[in-house]
C-alpha positions as CSV (number, residue, x, y, z in Angstrom):
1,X,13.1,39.9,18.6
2,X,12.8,42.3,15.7
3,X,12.2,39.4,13.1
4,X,9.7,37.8,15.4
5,X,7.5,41.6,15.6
6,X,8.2,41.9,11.9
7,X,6.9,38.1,10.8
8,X,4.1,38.6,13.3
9,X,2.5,41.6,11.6
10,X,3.4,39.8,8.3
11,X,1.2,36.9,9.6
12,X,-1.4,39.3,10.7
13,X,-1.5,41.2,7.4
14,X,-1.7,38.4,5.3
15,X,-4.8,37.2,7.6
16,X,-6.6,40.7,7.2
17,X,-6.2,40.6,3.4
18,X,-6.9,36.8,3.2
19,X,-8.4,36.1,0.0
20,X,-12.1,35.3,-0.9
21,X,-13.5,31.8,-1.1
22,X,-11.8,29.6,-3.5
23,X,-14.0,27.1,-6.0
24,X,-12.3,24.6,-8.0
25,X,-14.1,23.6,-11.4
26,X,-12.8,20.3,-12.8
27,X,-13.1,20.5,-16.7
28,X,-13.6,18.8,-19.6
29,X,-11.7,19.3,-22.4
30,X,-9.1,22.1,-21.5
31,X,-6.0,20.8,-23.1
32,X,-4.1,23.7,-23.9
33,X,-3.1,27.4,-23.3
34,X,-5.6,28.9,-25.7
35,X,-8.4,26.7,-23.7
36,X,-7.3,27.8,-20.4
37,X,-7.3,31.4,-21.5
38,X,-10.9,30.8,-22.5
39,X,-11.8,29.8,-19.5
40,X,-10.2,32.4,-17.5
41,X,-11.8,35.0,-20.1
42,X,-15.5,33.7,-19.3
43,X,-14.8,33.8,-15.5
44,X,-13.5,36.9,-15.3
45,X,-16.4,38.3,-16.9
46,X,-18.3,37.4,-13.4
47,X,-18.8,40.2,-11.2
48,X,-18.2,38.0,-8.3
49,X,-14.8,36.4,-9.5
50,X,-11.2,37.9,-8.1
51,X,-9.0,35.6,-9.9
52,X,-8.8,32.3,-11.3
53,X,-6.1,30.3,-11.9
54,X,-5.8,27.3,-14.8
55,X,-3.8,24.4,-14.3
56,X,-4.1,22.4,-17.4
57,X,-2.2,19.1,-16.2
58,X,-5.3,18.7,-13.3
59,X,-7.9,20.2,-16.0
60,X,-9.0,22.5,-13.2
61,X,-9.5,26.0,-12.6
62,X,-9.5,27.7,-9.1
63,X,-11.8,30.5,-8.7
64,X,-11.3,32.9,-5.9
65,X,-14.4,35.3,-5.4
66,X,-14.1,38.5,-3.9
67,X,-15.1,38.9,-0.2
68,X,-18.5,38.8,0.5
69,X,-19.4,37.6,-3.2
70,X,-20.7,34.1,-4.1
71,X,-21.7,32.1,-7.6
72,X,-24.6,30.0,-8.3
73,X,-23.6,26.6,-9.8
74,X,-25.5,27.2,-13.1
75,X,-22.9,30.6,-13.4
76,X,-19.9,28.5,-13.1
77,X,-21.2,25.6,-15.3
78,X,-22.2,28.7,-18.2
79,X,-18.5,30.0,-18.0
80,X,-17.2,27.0,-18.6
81,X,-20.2,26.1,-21.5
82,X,-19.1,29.7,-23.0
83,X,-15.4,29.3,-23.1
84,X,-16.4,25.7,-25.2
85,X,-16.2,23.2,-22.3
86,X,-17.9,21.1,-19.8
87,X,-17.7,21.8,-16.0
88,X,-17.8,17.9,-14.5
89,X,-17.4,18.4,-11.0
90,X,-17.8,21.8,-8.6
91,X,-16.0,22.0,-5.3
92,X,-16.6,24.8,-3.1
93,X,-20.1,25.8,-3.5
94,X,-22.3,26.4,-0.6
């Protein structure tokens, strides 16, 4: 009974500190690790941005925005034109 209360308020704190809203930025170009940190540079620059994460096999990078924050499609697609690249396809935009 003690592991059901204890993975119960696990569930619940995870919920209550959920993360943001997540975008995924498909991208042009990013080949390796000094691209992806280029990337992640120019995104974390954004007020709005949490975290990102690269994955260079898919050529994406996941941005999670902090609650209650949003991006405008031109921001993403100028992070990605700063770090050097080309954002071809934005998922998760209103």
């Amino acid at each position: 009974m003690k592991k059901l209360i204890v993975a119960s308020m696990l569930i619940f704190a995870t919920m209550a500190f959920a993360d943001g809203k997540k975008l995924t930025v498909k991208i042009d170009g990013m080949t390796c690790p000094s691209c992806a940190a280029s990337v992640e540079n120019q995104f974390e620059k954004l007020d709005a941005v949490d975290s990102v994460d690269i994955s260079l096999t898919k050529g994406t990078a996941t941005v999670t925005l902090k609650e209650g924050k949003d991006l405008k499609e031109d921001d993403v697609k100028n992070a990605v034109k700063n770090a050097g690249f080309k954002a071809i396809e934005i998922s998760g935009l209103n």
